[in-house]
N, C-alpha and C positions, 0 to 999 in steps of 0.2 A: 593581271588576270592569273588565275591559279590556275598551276598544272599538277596533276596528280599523274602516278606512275602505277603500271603495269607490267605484269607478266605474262607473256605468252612463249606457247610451247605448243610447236605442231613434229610430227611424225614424216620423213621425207620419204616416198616412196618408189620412186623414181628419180634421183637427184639429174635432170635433164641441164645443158648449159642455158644459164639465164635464169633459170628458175628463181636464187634467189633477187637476181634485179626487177624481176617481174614484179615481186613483194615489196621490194625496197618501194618501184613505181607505188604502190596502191599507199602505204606511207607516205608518202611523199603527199599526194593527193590530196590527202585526209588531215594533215598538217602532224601525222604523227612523228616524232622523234625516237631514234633506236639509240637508246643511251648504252647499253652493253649488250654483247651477241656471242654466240659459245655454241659448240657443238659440246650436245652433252649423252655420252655417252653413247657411240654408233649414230645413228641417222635420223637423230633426235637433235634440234636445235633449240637453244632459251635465247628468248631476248627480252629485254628490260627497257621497256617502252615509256615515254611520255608524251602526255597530251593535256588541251585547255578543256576537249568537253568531253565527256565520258558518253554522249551521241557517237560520234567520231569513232570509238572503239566499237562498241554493238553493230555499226555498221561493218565496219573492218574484219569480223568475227564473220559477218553475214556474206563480206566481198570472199574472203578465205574458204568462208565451206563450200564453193563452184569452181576454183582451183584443183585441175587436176594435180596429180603426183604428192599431195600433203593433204595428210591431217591435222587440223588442229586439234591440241590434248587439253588446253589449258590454255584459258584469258580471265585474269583473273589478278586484283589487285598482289601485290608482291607477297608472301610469307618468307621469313629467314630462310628456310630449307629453297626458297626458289632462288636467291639473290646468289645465297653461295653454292649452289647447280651453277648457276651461269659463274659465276667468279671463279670454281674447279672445273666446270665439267664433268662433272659427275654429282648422283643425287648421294644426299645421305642415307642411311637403309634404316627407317623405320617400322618397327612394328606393326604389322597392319591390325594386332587384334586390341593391343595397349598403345595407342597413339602418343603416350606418352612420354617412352622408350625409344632412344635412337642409339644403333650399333655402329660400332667401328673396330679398325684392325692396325695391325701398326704402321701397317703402311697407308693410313692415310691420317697420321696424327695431322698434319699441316691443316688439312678439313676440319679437325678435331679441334685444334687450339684457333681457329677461325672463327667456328660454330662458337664455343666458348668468349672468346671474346666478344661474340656481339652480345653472348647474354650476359655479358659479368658488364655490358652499357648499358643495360635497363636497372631505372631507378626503384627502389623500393622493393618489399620484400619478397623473395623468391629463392628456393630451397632446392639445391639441384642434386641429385644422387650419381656418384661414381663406382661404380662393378670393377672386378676385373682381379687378374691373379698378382702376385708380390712381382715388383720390376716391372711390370710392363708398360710404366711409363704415368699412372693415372696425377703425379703430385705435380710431376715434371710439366705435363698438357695443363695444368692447371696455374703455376705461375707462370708459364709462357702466354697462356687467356687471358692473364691480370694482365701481363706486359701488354699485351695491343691493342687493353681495353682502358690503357692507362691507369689502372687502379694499383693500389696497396693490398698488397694479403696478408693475413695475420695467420698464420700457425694459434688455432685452439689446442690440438692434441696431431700430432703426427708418429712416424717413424722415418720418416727422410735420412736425419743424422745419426739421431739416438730419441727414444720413447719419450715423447716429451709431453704433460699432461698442464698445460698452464691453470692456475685457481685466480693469477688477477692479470689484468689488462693496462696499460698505460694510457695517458690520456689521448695520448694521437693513435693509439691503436684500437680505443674503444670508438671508432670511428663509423657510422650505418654507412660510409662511402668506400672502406674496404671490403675487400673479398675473403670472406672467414674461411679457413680450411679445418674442417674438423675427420678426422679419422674414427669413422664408427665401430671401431672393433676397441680403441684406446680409449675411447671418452665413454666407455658404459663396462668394458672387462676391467679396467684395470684404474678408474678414474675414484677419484675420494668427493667427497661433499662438497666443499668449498669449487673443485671441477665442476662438477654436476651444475651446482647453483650460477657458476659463470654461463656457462653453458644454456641453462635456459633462459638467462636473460639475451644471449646473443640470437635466441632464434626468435624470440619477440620484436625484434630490433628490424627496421625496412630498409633492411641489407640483403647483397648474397651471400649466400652461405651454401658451400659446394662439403658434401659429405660423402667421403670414402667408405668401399662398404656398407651401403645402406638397408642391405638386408639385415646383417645384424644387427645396425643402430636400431630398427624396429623392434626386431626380436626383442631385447635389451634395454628398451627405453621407452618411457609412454609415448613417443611416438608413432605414427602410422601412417603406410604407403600413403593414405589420401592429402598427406602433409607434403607432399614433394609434387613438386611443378615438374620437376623434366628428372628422368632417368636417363643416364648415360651407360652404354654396356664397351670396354676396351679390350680386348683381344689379341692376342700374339698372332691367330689367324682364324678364320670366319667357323671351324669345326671346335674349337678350345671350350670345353667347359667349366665353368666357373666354378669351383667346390671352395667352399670356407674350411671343410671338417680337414683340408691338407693342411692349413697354413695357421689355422685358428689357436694350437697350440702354443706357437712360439709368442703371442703376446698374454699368454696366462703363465709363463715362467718364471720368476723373480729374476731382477736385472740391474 
């Protein structure tokens, strides 16, 4: 028999004793299974449910809303942002007007290279953009996301070590199963032909491909926002604003 998993998320309003055995009962009942459980964020709880008939749940939803002291927010098959809520405890802070866009600060890289990992496990092509000012972590969250996504990353163009702009790839690096890291300020300022031409063969390619500074790669490149799956915005702390025109100098220097 197939079981398929859920998420749900109610609001505690009164956290009275028993309350959650109360719930646990009406689960139990209904043959549902609480596979992860987390207080997320104050007086908000996720859990990560499974069950064999999706009847089962619709009713569960319907036993919950005549429970006093809780609201339910959310039943609702799982999304990434819900699984790693309950896995942290805390949500990721999304943009509410570009859904596309999800923020973070440095103190919550662990979130960050989580998030990351589960997307550097999805097969096939998907083009993620990284914000954020010089040091504050964006290359480092990024082969630490290959690490617990088990992938390979390839350095296209970085500044990690020293300016590095590669024109050829090796055979086990021209791999769609690694994680391509390309620097968008190095692969369009400062990048030559034979660059470029690697370059646009690796974004045809149904791999990731996680780009640094992506506003300039746009600027800069026939590319366009509508080419990127997820935006990622890194911050030293949640007020920092991101300016290119501070730091954009120092990769047009000769070196």
């Amino acid at each position: 028999m197939k079981h398929t998993q859920w998420y749900m998320e109610y609001k505690i309003h009164r956290n009275r004793p028993g309350l959650l055995g109360d719930i646990a009962s009406m689960f139990g009942m209904l043959g549902v299974n609480i596979l992860t459980i987390n207080g997320v964020e104050g007086q908000t709880r996720g859990m990560l449910l499974e069950c064999d008939d999706d009847e089962k749940i619709a009713l569960l939803g319907q036993m919950l809303s005549k429970v006093d002291n809780i609201t339910v927010s959310a039943l609702r098959s799982p999304r990434l942002v819900d699984i790693l809520a309950v896995r942290h405890g805390r949500y990721i802070n999304r943009d509410s007007d570009d859904r596309k866009t999800f923020r973070f600060t440095r103190d919550e890289l662990g979130l960050l290279v989580d998030f990351l990992g589960e997307l550097f496990k999805r097969e096939g092509h998907q083009v993620i953009g990284l914000r954020g000012m010089p040091r504050v972590g964006k290359t480092e969250s990024i082969i630490a996301g290959s690490v617990c996504s088990m992938k390979r990353w390839t350095f296209m163009s970085s500044t990690l070590l020293r300016q590095t702009v590669r024109s050829q790839l090796s055979d086990e690096e021209y791999n769609p199963n690694n994680v391509f890291i390309i620097d968008g300020i190095i692969s369009t300022i400062r990048s030559n032909e034979k660059h470029y031409q690697l370059l646009e063969d690796i974004m045809t390619m149904p791999s990731t491909k996680v780009i640094e500074h992506p506003d300039i790669f746009i600027k800069e490149s026939k590319y366009e926002y509508s080419d990127f799956d997820i935006i990622i915005e890194l911050r030293n702390n949640p007020d920092e604003e991101i300016v290119y025109d501070t730091f954009t100098t120092l990769y047009t220097e000769d070196v």
